[in-house]
C-alpha positions as CSV (number, residue, x, y, z in Angstrom):
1,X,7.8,22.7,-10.2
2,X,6.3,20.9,-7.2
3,X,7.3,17.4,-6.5
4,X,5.8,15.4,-4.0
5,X,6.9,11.8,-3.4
6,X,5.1,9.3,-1.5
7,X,7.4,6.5,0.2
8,X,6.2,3.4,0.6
9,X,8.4,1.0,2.1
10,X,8.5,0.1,5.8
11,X,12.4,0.7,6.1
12,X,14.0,4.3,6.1
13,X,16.8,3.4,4.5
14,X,15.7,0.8,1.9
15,X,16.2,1.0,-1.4
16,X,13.2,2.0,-3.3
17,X,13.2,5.1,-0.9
18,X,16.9,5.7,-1.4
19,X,15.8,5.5,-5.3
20,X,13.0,8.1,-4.7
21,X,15.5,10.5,-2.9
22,X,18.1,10.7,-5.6
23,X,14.9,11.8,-7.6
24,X,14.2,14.7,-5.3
25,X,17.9,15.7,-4.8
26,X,18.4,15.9,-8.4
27,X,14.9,17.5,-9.2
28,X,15.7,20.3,-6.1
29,X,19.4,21.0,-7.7
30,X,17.6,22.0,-10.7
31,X,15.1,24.1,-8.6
32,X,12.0,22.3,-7.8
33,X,10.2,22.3,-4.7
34,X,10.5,18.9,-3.5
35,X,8.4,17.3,-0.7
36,X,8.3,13.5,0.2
37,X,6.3,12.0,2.9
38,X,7.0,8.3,4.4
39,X,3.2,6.3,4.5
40,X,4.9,3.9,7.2
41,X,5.1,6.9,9.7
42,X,1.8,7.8,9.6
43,X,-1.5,7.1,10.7
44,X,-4.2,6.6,8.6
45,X,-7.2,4.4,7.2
46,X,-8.0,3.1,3.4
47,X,-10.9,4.6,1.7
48,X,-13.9,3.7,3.9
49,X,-16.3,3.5,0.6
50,X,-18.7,6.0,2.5
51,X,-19.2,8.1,-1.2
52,X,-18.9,11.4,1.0
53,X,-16.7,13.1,-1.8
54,X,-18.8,12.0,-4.6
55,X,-21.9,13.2,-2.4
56,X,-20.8,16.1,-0.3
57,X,-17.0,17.4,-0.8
58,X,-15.0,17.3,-2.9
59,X,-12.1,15.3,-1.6
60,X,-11.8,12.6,1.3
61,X,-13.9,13.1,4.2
62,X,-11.6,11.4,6.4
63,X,-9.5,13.5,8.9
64,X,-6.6,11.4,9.3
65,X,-2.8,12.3,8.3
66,X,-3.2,11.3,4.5
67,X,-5.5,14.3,4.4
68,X,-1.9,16.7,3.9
69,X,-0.5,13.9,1.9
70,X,-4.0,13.7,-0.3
71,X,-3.7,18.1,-0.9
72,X,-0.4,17.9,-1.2
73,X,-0.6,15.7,-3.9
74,X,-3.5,18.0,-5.6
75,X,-0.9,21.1,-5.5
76,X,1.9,19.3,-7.1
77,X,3.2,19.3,-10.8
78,X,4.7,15.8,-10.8
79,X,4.8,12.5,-7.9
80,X,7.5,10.4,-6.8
81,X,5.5,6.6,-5.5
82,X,7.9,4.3,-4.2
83,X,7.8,0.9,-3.2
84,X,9.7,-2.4,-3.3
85,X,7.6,-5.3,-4.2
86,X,5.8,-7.2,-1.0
87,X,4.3,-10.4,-2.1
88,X,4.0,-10.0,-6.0
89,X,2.4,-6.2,-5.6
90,X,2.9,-2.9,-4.0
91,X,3.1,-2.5,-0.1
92,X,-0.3,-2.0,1.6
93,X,1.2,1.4,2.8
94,X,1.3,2.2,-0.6
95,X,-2.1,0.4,-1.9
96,X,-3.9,2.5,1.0
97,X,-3.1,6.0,-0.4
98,X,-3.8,4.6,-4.0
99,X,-7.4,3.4,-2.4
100,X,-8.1,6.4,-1.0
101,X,-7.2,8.6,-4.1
102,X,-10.5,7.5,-5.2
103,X,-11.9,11.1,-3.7
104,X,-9.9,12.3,-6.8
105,X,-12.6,11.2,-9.1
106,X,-15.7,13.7,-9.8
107,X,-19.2,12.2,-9.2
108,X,-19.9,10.9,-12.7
109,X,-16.7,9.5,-13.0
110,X,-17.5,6.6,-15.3
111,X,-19.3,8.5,-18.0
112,X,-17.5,11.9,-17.6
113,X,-14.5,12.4,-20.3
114,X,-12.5,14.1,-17.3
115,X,-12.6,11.5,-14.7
116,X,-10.6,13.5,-12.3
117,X,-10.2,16.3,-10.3
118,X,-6.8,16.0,-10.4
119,X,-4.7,18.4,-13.1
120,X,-2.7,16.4,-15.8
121,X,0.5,15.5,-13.4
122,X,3.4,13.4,-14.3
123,X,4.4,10.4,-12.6
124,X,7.8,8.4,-11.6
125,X,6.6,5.2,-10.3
126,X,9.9,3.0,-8.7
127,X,10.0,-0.3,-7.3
128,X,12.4,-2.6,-6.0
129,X,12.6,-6.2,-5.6
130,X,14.8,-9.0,-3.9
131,X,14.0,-11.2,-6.7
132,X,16.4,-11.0,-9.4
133,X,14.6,-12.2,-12.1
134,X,13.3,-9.4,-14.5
135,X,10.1,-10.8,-15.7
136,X,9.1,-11.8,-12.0
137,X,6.8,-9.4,-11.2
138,X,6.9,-7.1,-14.1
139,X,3.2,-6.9,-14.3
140,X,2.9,-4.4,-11.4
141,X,3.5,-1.1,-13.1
142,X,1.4,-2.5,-15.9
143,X,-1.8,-2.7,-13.6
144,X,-1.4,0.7,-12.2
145,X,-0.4,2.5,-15.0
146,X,-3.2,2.4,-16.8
147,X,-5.3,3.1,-13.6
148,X,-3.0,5.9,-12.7
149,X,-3.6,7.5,-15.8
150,X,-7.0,7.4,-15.8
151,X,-6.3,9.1,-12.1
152,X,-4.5,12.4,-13.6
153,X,-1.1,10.9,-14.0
154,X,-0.4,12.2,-17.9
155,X,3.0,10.8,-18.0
156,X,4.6,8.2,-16.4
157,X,8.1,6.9,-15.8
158,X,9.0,3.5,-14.4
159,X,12.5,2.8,-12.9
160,X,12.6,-1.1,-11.7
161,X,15.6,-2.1,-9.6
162,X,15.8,-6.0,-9.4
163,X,18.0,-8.6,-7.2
164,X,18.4,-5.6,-4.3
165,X,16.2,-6.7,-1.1
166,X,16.4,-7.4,2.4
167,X,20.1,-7.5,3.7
168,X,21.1,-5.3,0.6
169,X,19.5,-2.0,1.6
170,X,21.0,1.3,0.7
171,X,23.3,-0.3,-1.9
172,X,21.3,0.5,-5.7
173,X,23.5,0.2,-8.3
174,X,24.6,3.6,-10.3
175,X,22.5,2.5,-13.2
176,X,19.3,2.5,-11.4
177,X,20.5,5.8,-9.9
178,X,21.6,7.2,-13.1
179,X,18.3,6.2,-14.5
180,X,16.7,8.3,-11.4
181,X,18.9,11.4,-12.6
182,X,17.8,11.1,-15.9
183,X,13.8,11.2,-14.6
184,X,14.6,13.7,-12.5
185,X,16.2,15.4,-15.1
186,X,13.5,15.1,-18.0
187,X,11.0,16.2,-15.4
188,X,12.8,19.4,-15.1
189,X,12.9,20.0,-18.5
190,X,9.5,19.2,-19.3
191,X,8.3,21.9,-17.0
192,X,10.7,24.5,-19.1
């Protein structure tokens, strides 16, 4: 199994990335091929509505370093997307590779019963806020869920790590990694 995770938080070492990691470690103990690429390192723009892989090609005409992260994504079984929560959403690092995976969907997207290029793929989506308070925010993965299976993403998985934020990085509780072993695990097992 390929597993490609897509890190969207500014800091190295914060939590939703140290989240996404225990993922991969577990996932590449039990013998996938794990990949994970940090958006904040790279250069890149967001979709540039320009309709070139709905007209010409059939993925993103843009030649910038979410091109490998874009293929990489198409080659891979499952995808780790990571983020703590920015202003009551996603970090833009992270809303610019969803933007752009709009070169995923064929031309006739809205009337065709396969919407995407994309193969079926499962999907861990985990995000990390400061704010303590469960129901704060907890229409995120709602939104994107639905999109993201639309996308390709046939399965998803949310694991939500509340009250860790800024001046508490690198310190998630063993339940929320736990939880991360068990994804990890199930993912494995699924692809048995």
């Amino acid at each position: 199994m390929k597993i490609v995770s897509l890190l969207g938080s500014p800091r190295t070492t914060g939590n939703s990335t140290a989240i996404a990691n225990h993922v991969l470690k577990i996932a590449g103990e039990l013998g996938a091929k794990t990949r994970a690429f940090e958006l904040n390192r790279l250069t890149y723009r967001g979709c540039q509505a320009c309709y070139a892989c709905k007209t010409k090609l059939d993925k993103c005409v843009l030649k910038d370093d979410l091109s490998e992260v874009l293929a990489a994504v198409s080659e891979s079984d499952a995808v780790v997307l990571a983020s703590p929560v920015y202003y009551g959403d996603i970090t833009s690092q992270l809303k610019g590779f969803i933007d752009r995976t709009y070169s995923y969907l064929v031309p006739d997207y809205i009337s065709n019963p396969q919407p995407s290029r994309l193969a079926s793929k499962k999907l861990i989506f985990v995000l990390t806020q400061g704010q303590p308070e469960e129901a704060a925010f907890s229409d995120i993965f709602t939104r994107y869920e639905g999109f993201l299976k639309w996308m390709g993403f046939s399965e998803t998985t949310l694991i939500r790590a509340c009250g860790i934020g800024p001046g508490r990085t690198n310190v998630v509780p063993g339940r929320i990694l736990q939880q991360a072993e068990e994804a990890a695990r199930a993912l494995m097992a699924s692809a048995r």
